[in-house]
C-alpha positions as CSV (number, residue, x, y, z in Angstrom):
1,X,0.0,0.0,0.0
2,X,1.5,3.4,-1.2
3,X,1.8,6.2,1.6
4,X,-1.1,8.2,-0.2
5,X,-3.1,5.2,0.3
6,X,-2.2,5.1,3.8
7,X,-2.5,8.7,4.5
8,X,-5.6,9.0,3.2
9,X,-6.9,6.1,4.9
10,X,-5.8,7.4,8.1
11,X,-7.2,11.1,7.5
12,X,-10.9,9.7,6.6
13,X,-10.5,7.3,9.6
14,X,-9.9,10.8,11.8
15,X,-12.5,12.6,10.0
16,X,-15.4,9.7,11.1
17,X,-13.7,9.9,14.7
18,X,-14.1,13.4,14.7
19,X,-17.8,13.6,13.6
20,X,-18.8,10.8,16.5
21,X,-17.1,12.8,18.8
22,X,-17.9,16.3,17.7
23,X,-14.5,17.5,17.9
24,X,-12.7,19.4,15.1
25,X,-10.0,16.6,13.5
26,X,-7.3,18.7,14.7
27,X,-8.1,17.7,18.3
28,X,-7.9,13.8,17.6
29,X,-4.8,12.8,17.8
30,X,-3.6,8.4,17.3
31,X,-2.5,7.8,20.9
32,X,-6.1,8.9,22.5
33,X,-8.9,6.4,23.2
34,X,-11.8,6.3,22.5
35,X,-13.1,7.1,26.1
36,X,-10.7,10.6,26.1
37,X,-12.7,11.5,22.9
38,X,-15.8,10.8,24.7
39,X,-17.1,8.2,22.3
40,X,-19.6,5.8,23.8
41,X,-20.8,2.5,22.5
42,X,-23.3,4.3,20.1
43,X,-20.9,6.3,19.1
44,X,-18.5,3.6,18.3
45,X,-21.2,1.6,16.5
46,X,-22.3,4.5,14.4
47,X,-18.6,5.0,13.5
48,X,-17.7,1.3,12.4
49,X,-21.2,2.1,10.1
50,X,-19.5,5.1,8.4
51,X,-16.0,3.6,8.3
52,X,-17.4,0.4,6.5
53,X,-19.4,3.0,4.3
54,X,-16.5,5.0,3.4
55,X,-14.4,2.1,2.3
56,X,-16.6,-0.5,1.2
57,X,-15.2,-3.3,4.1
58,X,-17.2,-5.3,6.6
59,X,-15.5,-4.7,10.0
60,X,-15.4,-7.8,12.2
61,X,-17.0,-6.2,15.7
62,X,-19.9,-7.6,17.7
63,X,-21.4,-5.2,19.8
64,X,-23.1,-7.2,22.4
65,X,-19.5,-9.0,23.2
66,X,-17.2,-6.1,22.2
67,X,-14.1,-8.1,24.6
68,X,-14.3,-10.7,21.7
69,X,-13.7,-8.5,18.8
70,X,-10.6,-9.1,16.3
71,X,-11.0,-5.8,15.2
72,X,-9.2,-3.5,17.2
73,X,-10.7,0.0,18.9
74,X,-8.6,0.6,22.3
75,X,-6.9,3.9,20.0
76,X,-7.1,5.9,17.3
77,X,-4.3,4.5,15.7
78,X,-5.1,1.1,16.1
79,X,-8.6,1.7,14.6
80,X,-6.7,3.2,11.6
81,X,-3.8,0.0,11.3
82,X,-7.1,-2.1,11.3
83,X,-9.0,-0.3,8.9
84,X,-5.7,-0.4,6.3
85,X,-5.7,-3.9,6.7
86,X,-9.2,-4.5,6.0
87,X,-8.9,-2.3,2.8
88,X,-5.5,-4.0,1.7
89,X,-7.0,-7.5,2.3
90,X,-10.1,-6.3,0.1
91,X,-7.4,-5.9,-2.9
């Protein structure tokens, strides 16, 4: 995957953070959690709809057993590494 690819990934991933949280994308930053950002489970569920909108992947999360996921949400930057391997695996 080509840093543009990456990049861009990573920007829209930000952007969808953002929105749920209602925070300008300059204020999300990879290390914070969800939790700093204020995101609760809604949130998060209304976020994986819009992430899997934007680029056309199915992400693997259950919401009634979230501890069991494969799909990683603990930070920003593990959403992101999660989404780009989703959308390279999709190739």
């Amino acid at each position: 995957m080509d840093t543009m690819m990456t990049t861009s990934i990573e920007a829209r991933v930000i952007e969808i953070i953002a929105e749920q949280a209602v925070l300008d994308v300059s204020e999300v930053r990879p290390e914070m959690r969800l939790e700093e950002l204020g995101i609760d489970s809604l949130g998060l569920v209304e976020a994986i709809f819009a992430i899997e909108e934007s680029f056309d992947v199915t992400v693997p999360f259950n919401a009634n057993e979230p501890e069991k996921n494969q799909f990683d949400m603990s930070t920003v930057a593990s959403i992101v590494a999660a989404v780009e391997g989703l959308v390279a695996a999709r190739k």
